[in-house]
C-alpha positions, 0 to 999 in steps of 0.5 A: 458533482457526479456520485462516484462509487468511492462514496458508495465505498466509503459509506460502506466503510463508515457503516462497517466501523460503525457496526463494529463499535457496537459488537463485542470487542473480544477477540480483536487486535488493537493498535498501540496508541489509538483506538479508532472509530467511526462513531455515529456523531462522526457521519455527518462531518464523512458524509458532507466530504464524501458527496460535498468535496470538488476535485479537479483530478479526481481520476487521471484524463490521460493514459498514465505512463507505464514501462512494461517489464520484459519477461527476459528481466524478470527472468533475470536473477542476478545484478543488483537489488531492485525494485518494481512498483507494480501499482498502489501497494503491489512491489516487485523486489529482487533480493540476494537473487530472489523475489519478493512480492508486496500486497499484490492487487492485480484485479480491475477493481478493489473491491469484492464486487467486480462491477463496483468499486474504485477502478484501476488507473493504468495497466499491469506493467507484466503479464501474470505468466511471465512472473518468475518464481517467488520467494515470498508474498508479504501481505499487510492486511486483509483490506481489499485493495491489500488482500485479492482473492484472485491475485492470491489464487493466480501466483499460488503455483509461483509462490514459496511461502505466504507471510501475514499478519495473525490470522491472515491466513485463515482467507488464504486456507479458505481459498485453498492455499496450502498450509506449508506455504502460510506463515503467520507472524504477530508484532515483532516476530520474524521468519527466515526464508532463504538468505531473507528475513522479515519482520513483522512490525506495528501499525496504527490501521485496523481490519476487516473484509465484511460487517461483522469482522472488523479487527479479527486480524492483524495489520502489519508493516514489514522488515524485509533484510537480506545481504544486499539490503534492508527495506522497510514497507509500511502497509497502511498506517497512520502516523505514530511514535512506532515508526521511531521505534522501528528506525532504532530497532533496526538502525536504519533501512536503504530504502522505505516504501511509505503509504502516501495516498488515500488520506484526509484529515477525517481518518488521519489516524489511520492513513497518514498525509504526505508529510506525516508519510515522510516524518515516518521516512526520517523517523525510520532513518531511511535512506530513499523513500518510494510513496506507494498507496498511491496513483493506482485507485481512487480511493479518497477525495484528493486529486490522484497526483496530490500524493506524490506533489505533497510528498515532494514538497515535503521532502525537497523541503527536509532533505529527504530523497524522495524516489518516484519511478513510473510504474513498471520502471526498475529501480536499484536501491543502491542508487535510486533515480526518481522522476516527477512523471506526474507533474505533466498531467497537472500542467494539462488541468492546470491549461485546460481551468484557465482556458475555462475561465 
């Protein structure tokens, strides 16, 4: 089996958590229910998966289809809410006539390196210069496939305000962001902008960007409201009672962009499976769910489609309306239209094993 560089990022990642049980705890965040990490008994169970697990899809064998988003749409303020999945995280959405970005990785890689790290699967479905003018960049966390650098410096021009988690912020004051475009939010606190409203809420994650900073800032899913609609966008998360609570805070939301991908039983804690991605749906007392964190990056050892078939089976089976557009592909959250456009390539793998055999 061919050693790809997601085992060398993955070590990387075991090595930070591993590093940071044995510093101070002071002056970190904590989730509510679970406390997680690496510990040095754990490696042998991480590494045996890292280099001993067989794929059939690791990486997708042909071009994945992308729709390009006319710079004319972009431009276009009115008609209804809508969204745009960009690629893993990264959502575009058209609120009460303005726009929202989710965590936007726009880079070849997630990585700090530019020659090493999980690769982009497809391309961008826009060109950068033709984005209009944003409302508001939601971030959740400062992991690198969450938090880029040079994504964040490419909108900085295009962008009112800035909206993370507890001391997020200081990576964007670092990079130049100026202070009156960062707002910085712990668990529960809101900010206004404009007719939009959102909400910092729990997650079960942690952070960190290098050795020594794991937990000094906070993670966070979010609450976006406006008049037109009220989504929810999960960030990274493993399943928890949180979820619950959130539905009952806000009474429900149209539609819930869940992370779906990136899983295994090893850090369940902390990336949900499929059908843990969906429980949280229903728990939210969402009406349409979009799985996002997904078809984008390899960044664990599932097959790149077995996010979305997992989650559509789990949701066909619980009545949930699963929503699953191509990327670039609009999507009105008033009547959501989904497509299981992944379902060919497995049928390609699935011809090519048994002409194998």
């Amino acid at each position: 089996m061919k050693v790809r560089s997601l085992a060398i990022t993955g070590l990387l990642l075991m090595a930070t958590g591993w590093f940071s049980a044995c510093t101070s705890q002071a002056e970190k965040f904590r989730n509510t229910s679970v406390d997680y990490r690496v510990k040095p008994g754990d490696w042998v169970e991480l590494i045996k998966a890292y280099f001993g697990t067989e794929r059939v899809a690791p990486t997708p064998s042909a071009p994945l289809p992308v729709r390009r988003i006319p710079a004319a749409e972009l431009q276009a303020r009115t008609g209804e809410a809508t969204v745009y999945r960009l690629g893993h995280s990264s959502v575009l959405m058209r609120l009460d006539s303005e726009y929202v970005l989710t965590d936007p990785v726009f880079s070849e890689r997630a990585s700090p390196l530019r020659w090493l790290g999980p690769k982009r699967f497809h391309p961008l479905p826009f060109i950068l210069e033709e984005l209009p003018r944003i409302k508001a960049v939601v971030i959740s966390h400062d992991h690198y496939d969450h938090l880029d650098k040079a994504s964040v410096l490419a909108l900085a021009d295009r962008v009112d305000r800035f909206i993370v988690p507890l001391k997020v912020g200081d990576h964007l004051r670092r990079w130049g962001i100026a202070e009156e475009k960062i707002v910085e939010l712990g668990w529960w606190q809101s900010v206004s902008v404009g007719s939009l409203r959102f909400t910092a809420t729990p997650a079960q994650h942690f952070s960190g960007r290098g050795l020594t900073d794991r937990d000094k800032t906070l993670w966070a899913g979010w609450v976006i409201e406006s008049h037109e609609a009220r989504v929810f966008f999960s960030g990274d998360s493993g399943y928890f009672d949180g979820f619950r609570e959130i539905g009952e805070r806000f009474g429900g939301f149209d539609l819930t962009l869940i992370e779906t991908g990136a899983y295994n039983h090893l850090w369940s804690q902390i990336h949900m499976l499929p059908e843990q991605s969906v429980q949280a749906h229903i728990d939210l007392r969402g009406r349409a769910m979009v799985p996002i964190h997904n078809s984008t990056f390899d960044l664990a050892l599932h097959d790149w489609y077995e996010p979305l078939e997992r989650a559509a089976a789990s949701a066909e089976q619980r009545g949930v309306k699963l929503v699953t557009p191509v990327i670039g592909a609009p999507v009105k959250i008033a009547s959501p239209e989904t497509a299981a456009w992944w379902r060919g390539e497995m049928l390609q793998k699935a011809l090519q094993l048994s002409a194998e055999y």
